[in-house]
C-alpha positions as CSV (number, residue, x, y, z in Angstrom):
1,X,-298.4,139.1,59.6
2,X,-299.7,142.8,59.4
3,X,-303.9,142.7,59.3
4,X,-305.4,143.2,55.5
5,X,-306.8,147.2,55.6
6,X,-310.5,145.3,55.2
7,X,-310.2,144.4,58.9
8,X,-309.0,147.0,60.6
9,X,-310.9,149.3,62.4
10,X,-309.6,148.6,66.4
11,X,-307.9,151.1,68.3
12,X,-304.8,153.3,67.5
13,X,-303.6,153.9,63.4
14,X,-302.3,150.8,61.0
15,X,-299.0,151.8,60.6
16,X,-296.6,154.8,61.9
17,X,-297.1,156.5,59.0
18,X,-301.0,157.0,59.5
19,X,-300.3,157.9,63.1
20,X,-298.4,160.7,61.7
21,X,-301.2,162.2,60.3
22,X,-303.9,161.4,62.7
23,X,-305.4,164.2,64.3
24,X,-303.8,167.0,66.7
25,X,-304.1,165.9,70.5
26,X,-306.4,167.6,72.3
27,X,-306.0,166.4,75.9
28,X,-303.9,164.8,78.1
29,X,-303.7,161.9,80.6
30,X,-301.6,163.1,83.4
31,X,-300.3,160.7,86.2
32,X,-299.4,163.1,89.2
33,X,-298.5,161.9,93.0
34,X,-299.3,164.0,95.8
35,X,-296.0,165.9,96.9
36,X,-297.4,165.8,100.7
37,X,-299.7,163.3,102.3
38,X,-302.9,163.5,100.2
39,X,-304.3,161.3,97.7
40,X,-302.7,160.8,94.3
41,X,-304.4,161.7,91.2
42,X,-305.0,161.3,87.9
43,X,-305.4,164.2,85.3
44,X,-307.3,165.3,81.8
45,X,-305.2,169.0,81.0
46,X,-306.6,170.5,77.9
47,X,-303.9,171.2,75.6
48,X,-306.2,172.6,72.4
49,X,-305.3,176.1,72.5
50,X,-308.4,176.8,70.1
51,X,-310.0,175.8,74.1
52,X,-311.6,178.1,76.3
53,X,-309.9,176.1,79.0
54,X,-306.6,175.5,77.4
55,X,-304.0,175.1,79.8
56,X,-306.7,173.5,82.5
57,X,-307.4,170.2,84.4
58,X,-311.0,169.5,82.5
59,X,-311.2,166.0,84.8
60,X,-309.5,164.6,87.8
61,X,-309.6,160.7,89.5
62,X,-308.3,161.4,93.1
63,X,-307.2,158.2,93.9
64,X,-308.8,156.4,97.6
65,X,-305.6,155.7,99.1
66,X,-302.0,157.4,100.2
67,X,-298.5,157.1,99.2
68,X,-299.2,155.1,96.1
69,X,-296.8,156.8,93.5
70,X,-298.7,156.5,90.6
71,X,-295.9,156.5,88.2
72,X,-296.4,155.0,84.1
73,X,-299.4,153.9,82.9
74,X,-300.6,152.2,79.7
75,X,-303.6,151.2,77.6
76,X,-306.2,148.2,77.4
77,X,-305.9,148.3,73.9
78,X,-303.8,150.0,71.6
79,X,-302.4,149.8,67.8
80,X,-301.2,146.4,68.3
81,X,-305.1,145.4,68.5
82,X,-305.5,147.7,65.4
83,X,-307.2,144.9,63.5
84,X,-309.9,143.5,66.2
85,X,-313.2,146.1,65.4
86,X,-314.0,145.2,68.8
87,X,-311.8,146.6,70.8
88,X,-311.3,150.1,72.1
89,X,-308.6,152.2,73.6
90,X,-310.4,153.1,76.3
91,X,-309.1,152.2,80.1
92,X,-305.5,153.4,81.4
93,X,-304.0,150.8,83.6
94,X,-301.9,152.7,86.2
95,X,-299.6,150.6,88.5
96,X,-298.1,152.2,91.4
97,X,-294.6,151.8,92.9
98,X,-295.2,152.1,95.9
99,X,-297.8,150.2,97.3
100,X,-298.5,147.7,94.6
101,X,-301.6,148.2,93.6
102,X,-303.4,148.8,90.0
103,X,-306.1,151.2,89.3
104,X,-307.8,150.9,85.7
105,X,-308.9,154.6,85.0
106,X,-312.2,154.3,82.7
107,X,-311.1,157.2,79.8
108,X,-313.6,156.8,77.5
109,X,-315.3,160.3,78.3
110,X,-311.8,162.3,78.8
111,X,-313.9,164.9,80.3
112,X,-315.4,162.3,82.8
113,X,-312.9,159.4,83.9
114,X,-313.0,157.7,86.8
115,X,-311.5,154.8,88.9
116,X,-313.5,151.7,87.3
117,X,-311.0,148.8,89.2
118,X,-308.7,148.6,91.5
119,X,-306.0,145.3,91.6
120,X,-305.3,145.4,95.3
121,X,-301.7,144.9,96.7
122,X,-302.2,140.9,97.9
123,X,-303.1,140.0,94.4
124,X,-299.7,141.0,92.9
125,X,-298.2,139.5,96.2
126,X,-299.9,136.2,95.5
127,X,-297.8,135.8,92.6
128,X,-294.7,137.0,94.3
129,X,-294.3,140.7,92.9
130,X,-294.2,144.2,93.7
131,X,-293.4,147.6,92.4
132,X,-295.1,147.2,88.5
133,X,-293.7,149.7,86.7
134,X,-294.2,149.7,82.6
135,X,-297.4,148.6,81.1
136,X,-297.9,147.4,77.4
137,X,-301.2,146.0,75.6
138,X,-301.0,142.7,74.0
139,X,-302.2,141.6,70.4
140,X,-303.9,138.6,72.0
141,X,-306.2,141.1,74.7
142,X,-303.8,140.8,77.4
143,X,-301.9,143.2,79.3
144,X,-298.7,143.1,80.4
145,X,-296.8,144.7,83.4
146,X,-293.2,144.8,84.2
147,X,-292.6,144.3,88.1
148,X,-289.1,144.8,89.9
149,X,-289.3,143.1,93.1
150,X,-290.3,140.2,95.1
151,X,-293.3,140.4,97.1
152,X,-290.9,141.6,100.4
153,X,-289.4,144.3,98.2
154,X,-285.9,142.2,97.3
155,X,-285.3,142.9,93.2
156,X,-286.5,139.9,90.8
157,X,-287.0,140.9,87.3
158,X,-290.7,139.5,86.3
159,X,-293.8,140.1,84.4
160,X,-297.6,140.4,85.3
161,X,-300.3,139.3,82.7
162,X,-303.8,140.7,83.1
163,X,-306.9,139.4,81.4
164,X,-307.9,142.6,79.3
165,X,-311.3,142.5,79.9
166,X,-311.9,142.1,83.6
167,X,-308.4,143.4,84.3
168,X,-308.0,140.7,86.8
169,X,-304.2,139.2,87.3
170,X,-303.6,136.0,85.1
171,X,-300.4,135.0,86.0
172,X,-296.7,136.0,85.2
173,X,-295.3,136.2,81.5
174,X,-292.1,133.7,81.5
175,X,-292.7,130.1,80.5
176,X,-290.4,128.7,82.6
177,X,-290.9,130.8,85.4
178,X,-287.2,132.2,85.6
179,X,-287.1,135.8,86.3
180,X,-284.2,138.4,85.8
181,X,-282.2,139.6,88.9
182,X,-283.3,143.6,88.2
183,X,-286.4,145.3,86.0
184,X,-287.7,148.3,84.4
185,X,-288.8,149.2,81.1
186,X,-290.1,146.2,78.2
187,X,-290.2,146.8,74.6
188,X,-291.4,144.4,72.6
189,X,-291.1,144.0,68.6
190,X,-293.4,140.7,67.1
191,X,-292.4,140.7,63.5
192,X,-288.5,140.2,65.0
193,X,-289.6,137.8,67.6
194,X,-288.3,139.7,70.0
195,X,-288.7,141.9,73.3
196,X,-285.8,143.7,75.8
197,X,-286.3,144.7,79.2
198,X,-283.9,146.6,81.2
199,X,-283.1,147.6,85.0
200,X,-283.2,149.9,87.4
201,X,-282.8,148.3,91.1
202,X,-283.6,147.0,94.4
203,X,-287.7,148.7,95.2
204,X,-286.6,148.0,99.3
205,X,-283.5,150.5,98.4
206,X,-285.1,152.9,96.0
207,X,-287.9,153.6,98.2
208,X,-285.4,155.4,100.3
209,X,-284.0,157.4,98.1
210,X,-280.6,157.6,96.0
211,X,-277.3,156.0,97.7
212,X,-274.1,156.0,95.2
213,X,-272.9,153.8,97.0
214,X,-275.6,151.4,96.6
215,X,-274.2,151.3,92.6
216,X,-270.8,149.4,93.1
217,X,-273.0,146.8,96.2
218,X,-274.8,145.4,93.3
219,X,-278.3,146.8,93.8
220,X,-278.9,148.7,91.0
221,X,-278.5,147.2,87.4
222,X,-276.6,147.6,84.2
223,X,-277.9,144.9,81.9
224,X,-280.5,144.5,79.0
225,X,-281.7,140.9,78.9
226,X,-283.3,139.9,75.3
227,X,-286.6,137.2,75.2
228,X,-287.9,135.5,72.2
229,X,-291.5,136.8,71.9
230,X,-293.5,133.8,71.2
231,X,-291.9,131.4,73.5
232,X,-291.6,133.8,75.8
233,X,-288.3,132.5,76.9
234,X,-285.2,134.4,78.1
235,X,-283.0,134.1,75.6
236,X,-279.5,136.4,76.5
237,X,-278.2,138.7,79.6
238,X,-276.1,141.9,77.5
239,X,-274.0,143.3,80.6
240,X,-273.9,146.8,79.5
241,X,-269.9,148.2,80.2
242,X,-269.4,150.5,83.5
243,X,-269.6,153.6,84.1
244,X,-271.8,154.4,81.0
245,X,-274.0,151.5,81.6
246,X,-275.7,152.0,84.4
247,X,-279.1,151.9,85.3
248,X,-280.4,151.2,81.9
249,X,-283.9,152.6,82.7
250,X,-285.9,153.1,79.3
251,X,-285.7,150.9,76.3
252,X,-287.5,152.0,72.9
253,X,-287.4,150.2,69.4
254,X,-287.4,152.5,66.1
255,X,-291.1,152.5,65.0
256,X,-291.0,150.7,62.2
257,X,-292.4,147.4,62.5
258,X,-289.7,145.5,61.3
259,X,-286.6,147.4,62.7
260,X,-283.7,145.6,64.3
261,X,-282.6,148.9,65.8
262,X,-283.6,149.9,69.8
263,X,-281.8,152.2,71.8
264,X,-281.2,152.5,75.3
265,X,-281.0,155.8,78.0
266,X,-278.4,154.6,80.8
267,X,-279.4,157.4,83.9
268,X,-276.5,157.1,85.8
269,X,-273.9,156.0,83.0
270,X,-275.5,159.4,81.1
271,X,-275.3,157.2,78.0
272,X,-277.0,155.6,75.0
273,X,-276.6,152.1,73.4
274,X,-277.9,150.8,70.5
275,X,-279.1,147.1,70.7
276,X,-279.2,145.0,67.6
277,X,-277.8,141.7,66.2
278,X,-274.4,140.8,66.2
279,X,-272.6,140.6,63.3
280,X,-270.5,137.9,64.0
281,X,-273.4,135.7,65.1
282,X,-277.0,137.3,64.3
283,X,-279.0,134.9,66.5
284,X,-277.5,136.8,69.6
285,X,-277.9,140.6,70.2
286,X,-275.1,142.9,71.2
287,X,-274.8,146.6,72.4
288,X,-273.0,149.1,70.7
289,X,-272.3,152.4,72.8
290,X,-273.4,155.5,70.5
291,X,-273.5,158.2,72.7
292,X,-272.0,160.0,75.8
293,X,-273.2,162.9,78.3
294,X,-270.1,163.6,80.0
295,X,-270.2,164.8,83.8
296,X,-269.7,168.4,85.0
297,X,-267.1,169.3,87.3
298,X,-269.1,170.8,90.3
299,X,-268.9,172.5,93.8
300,X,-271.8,172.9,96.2
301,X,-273.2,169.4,95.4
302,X,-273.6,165.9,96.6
303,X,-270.6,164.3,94.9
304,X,-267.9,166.4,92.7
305,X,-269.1,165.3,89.6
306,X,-272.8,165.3,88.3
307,X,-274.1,163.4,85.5
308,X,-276.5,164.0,83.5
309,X,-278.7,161.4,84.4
310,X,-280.9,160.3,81.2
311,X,-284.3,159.6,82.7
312,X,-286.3,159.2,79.6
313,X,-286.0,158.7,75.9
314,X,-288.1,159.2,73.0
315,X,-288.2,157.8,69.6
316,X,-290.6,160.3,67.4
317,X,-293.0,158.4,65.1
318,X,-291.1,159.0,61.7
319,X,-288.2,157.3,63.6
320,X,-285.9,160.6,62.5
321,X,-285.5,162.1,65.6
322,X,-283.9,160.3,69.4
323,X,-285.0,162.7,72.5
324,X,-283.3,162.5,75.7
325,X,-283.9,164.1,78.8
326,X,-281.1,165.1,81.2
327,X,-283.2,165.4,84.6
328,X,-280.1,167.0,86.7
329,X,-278.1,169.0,83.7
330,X,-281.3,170.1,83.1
331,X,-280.9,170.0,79.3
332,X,-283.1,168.1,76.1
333,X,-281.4,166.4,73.6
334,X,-282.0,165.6,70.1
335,X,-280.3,163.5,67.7
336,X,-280.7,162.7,64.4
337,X,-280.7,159.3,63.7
338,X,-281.4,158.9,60.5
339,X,-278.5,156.8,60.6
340,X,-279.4,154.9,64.1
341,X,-275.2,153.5,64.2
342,X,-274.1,156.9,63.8
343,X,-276.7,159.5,66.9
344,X,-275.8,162.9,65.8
345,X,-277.2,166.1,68.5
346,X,-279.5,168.2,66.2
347,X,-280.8,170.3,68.9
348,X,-280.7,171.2,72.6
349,X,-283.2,173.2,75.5
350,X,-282.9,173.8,78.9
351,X,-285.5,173.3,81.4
352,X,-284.8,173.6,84.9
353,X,-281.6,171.1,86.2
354,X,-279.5,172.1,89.1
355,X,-276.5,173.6,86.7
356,X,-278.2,177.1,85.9
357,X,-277.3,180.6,87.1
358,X,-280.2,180.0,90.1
359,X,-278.8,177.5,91.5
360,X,-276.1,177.2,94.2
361,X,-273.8,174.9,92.5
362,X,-270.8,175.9,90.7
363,X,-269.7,174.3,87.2
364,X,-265.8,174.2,87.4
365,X,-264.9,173.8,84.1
366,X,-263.4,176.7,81.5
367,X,-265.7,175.7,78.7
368,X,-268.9,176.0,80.7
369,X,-271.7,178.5,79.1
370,X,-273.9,180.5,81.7
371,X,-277.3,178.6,81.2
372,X,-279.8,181.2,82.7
373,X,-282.7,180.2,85.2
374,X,-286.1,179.3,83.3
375,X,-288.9,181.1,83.9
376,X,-292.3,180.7,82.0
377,X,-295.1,183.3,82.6
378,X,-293.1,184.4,86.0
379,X,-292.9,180.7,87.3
380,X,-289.7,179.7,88.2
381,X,-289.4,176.3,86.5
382,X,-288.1,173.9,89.0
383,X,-286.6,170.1,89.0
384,X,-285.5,168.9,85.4
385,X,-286.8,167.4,82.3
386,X,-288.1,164.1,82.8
387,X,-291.1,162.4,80.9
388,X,-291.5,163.6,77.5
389,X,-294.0,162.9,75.3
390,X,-294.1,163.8,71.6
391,X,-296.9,164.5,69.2
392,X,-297.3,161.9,66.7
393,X,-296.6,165.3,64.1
394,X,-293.4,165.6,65.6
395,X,-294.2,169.4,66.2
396,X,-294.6,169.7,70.0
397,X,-293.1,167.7,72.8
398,X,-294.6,168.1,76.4
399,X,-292.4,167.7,79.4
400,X,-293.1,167.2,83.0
401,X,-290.2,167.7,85.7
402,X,-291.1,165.1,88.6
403,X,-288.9,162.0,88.7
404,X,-290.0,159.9,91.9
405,X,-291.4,161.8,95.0
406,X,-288.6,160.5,97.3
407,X,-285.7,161.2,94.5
408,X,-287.3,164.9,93.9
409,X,-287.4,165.2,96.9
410,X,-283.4,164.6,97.2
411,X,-282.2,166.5,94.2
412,X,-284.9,168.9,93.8
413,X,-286.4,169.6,97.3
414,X,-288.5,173.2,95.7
415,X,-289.9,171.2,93.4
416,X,-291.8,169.2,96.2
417,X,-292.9,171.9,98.3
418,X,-294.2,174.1,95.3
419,X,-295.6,171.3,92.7
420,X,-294.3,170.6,89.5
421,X,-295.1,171.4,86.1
422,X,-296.0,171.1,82.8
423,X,-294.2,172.6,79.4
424,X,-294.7,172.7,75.7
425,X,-291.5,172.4,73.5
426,X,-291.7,173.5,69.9
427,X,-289.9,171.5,67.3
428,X,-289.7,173.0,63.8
429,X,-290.4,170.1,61.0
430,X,-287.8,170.6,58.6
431,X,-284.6,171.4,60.7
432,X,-285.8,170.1,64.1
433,X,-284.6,172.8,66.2
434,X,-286.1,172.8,69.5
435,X,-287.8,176.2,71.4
436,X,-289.5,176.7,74.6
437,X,-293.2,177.6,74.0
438,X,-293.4,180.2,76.4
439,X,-297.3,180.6,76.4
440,X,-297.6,177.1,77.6
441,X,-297.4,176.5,81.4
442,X,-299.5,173.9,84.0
443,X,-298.4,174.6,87.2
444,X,-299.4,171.6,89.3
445,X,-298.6,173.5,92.5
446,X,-301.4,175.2,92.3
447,X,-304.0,172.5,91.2
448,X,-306.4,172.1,93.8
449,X,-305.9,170.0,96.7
450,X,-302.4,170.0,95.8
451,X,-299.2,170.5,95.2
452,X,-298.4,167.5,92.8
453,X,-295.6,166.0,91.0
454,X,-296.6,165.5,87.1
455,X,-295.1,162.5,86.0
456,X,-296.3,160.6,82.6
457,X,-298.5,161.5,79.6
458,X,-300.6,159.6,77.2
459,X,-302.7,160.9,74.5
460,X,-306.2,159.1,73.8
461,X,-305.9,158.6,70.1
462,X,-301.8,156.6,70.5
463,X,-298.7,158.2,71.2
464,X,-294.9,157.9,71.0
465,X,-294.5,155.8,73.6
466,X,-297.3,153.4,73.6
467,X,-298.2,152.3,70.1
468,X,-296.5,148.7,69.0
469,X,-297.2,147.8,65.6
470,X,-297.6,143.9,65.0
C-alpha cells in the first residue's frame, strides 16, 4: 500500500502527478563511451538556459579503464523509496556492456561527481553473469540489474541484486534460480504484482556487431517473459509473432501506479505491443500488436529493405503521450494513447537516420517525401534518434544519437569519427506537436579528450524513465 503523506519525505515525488509539477531540470547525467580508445565518461551538461554555461559539460568522471561501454544507468534510490526520510537519490549505478563491470557515480554535488565504487568484472562472474544492462532501485534498498549473458558471454536471461548501501553484489533476483534464455530491459509494477523483462540477444554475438542472419539462428530474441513480483517467480514466456516481434528491447508500464497497460518497442520487428491481461483468462498476460513502422524499399544499403528499428520508447508522466525513436529512419514518433488499445501518431521529427537527402541511399517507393539533411547551428547532425528522455512537464524531450559503439559504428560510421550529440525537442502542451529546438546543440565531438558517443540521460530530481511508484 501507497505511504500516508505524514511519512514521506525520501527521494523522487509521491505520485506522477507531483512529478509533473516538480521543478524544471536543470542538468543532466550523460553516459558517453569513448568513440576511439580512450577512457569512457560520465557527464553533468547544463541544460538551464537562464545558465551562463548552458549548453556545457559543468562536471566529468573519466572512467580508469577502456572499452567499457557505459551504456544505462540508474539510481540508489528513487520514488519507489519515496516514503523512507532516510534515503536520498544520490549515486548513479552505471553497468557496462562490455566488460562487466559497475561504477557507482557519487551525484550528490552535480557540479562535482565522481567515481565512489567500482563492482569489478570477477564479482558479476562469480555469480555467473555478464553484460548488465538496465538498472532499477528497489522499495526494500536494493538494486537491481538486468544481465544478458553467462559469465563466457553465452545469453541467459538473469538478475543482479546489490545491497544499496555498500553497493556490493548480493546475489541474483529469481527464487528458484531459473533464468530466461535472452534479456534486456525490466519493468516492474508492485501494486499488480507484477514485473516484464524483455530480450535482445547473444552479448558473445552483439559484441561484434549486427548479423541478419544471426535473427532466424536463434540468437536474438522475440519474447516478453512475465514474473510475479513478490515471489519473484517466472510466471509466463509471451512469444511475440515474427517479423514484428523481434528484438523486444525496451519495456515501459503507463505511470499510473495501478495500470495493467505496458507497451513494448520491437527494434528489428519496427513494432509496438501492448501487454496486459487476457481476457479470456486474467491470471495470464497476452500481447496485443498496436502498432507498425513499415520498411522502406531502398538501394545503396545493406539489405533492400530498412526498418525502422525502434530503439527506445518513452511513456511521458501524464501517461498521454507514447514516444518512439526510429534510430535508422531517422524519425520520432508520438502517439496518443489516451486510449492505450487503440496508439494513434500525433506527431513526428526527423533527426538524423540514413533516409534523408544527405545520405547515399535511395528510397524506392512513389509515396516517399524528401526528408532534408538536419543541421543545428551548422552541425551536421549525424546517426539517429536513440535515447530520449522527457521532462517530467512534458515540454521538452532530449535526444542523443549513439546506439552501441560497435553498431554505430556499422550503420553510422561519421557518427564515430566526429562524436555524437545532443538535441532539445519542443513539444507544445495542448496539441503535442513536436519541433526541433534549434538553439539547443552539445556536440560531444568536440568535448575534450574526445570524440564520444552520448548515450542515456537521467535528471537528479526523477525522470520518465526511472521513477516506479509503489
Amino acid at each position: 500500500m501507497p505511504c500516508p503523506s505524514k511519512c514521506h519525505g525520501g527521494p523522487g515525488y509521491a505520485s506522477p502527478a507531483d512529478a509533473i509539477k516538480g521543478p524544471r531540470e536543470e542538468v543532466l547525467f550523460v553516459t558517453a563511451p569513448h568513440a576511439r580508445d580512450g577512457p569512457d565518461a560520465i557527464f553533468t551538461v547544463d541544460v538551464n538556459p537562464e545558465s551562463e554555461t548552458f549548453c556545457e559539460i559543468i562536471s566529468r568522471v573519466d572512467v580508469p579503464n577502456i572499452g567499457d561501454e557505459v551504456h544505462h544507468t540508474g539510481w540508489n534510490a528513487c520514488s519507489s523509496c519515496h516514503d523512507k526520510p532516510t534515503e536520498k537519490r544520490s549515486h548513479l549505478i552505471v553497468p557496462c556492456l562490455n566488460s562487466d563491470r559497475i561504477y557507482v557515480i557519487n551525484v550528490e554535488n552535480e557540479r562535482e561527481i565522481y567515481l565512489q565504487h567500482t563492482i569489478e568484472p570477477s564479482k558479476l562472474h562469480a555469480l555467473n553473469l555478464s553484460f548488465p544492462h538496465t538498472s532499477h532501485c528497489l522499495a526494500d534498498g536494493n538494486i537491481m540489474i538486468s544481465t544478458l549473458g553467462e559469465a563466457n558471454g553465452e545469453p541467459s536471461g538473469n538478475f543482479l541484486l546489490l545491497d544499496g548501501k555498500t553497493f556490493e553484489p548480493k546475489g541474483t533476483w529469481p527464487a528458484d534460480g531459473k533464468v530466461v534464455p535472452f534479456n534486456y530491459d525490466f519493468w516492474y509494477q508492485p501494486r499488480r504484482n507484477i514485473m516484464i523483462s524483455t530480450e535482445w540477444g547473444s552479448p558473445n554475438h552483439i559484441k561484434k556487431g549486427f548479423n541478419p542472419a544471426h535473427v532466424p539462428e536463434g540468437l536474438y530474441g522475440n519474447s516478453v517473459h512475465i514474473f510475479e513480483w513478490d515471489t519473484k517467480k517466472h510466471l509466463q514466456t509471451i512469444d511475440l509473432p515474427m517479423p514484428h516481434g523481434a528484438l523486444p528491447l525496451e519495456v515501459r508500464f503507463l505511470h499510473e501506479p495501478t495500470s495493467e497497460h505496458a507497451f513494448v518497442g520491437c527494434a528489428l520487428g519496427s513494432a509496438l505491443f501492448r501487454i496486459h491481461p487476457d481476457e479470456k483468462n486474467p491470471k495470464l498476460q497476452t500481447a496485443s500488436l498496436v502498432a507498425t513502422i513499415p520498411s522502406k524499399k531502398v538501394e545503396n544499403w545493406a539489405l533492400p529493405e530498412m526498418p525502422a528499428l525502434i530503439t527506445d520508447i518513452l511513456i511521458s508522466m501524464d501517461d498521454r503521450f507514447l514516444y518512439v525513436s526510429c534510430w535508422l529512419h531517422g524519425d520520432i514518433r508520438q502517439y496518443d494513447i489516451s486510449d492505450p488499445k487503440n496508439p494513434k501518431l500525433n506527431s513526428q521529427v526527423f533527426i538524423g537516420g540514413s533516409i534523408h537527402s544527405g545520405t547515399s541511399v535511395k528510397v524506392l517507393e512513389e509515396d516517399h517525401k524528401e526528408i532534408p539533411a538536419l543541421y543545428v547551428k551548422g552541425r551536421k547532425i549525424e546517426g539517429g534518434p536513440q535515447m530520449l528522455q522527457l521532462s517530467l512537464d512534458g515540454k521538452r524531450m532530449y535526444v542523443t544519437t549513439s546506439l552501441y559503439k560497435k553498431w554505430d559504428d556499422q550503420f553510422y560510421p561519421e557518427n564515430v569519427r566526429s562524436g555524437a550529440t545532443m538535441l532539445q525537442v519542443d513539444v507544445d502542451p495542448t496539441t503535442g506537436h513536436m519541433e526541433i529546438n534549434k538553439n539547443f546543440l552539445i556536440d560531444f565531438g568536440k568535448v575534450a579528450g574526445g570524440p564520444y558517443l552520448a548515450h542515456e540521460m537521467r535528471y537528479p530530481g526523477g525522470d520518465c524513465t526511472s521513477d516506479i511508484w509503489i
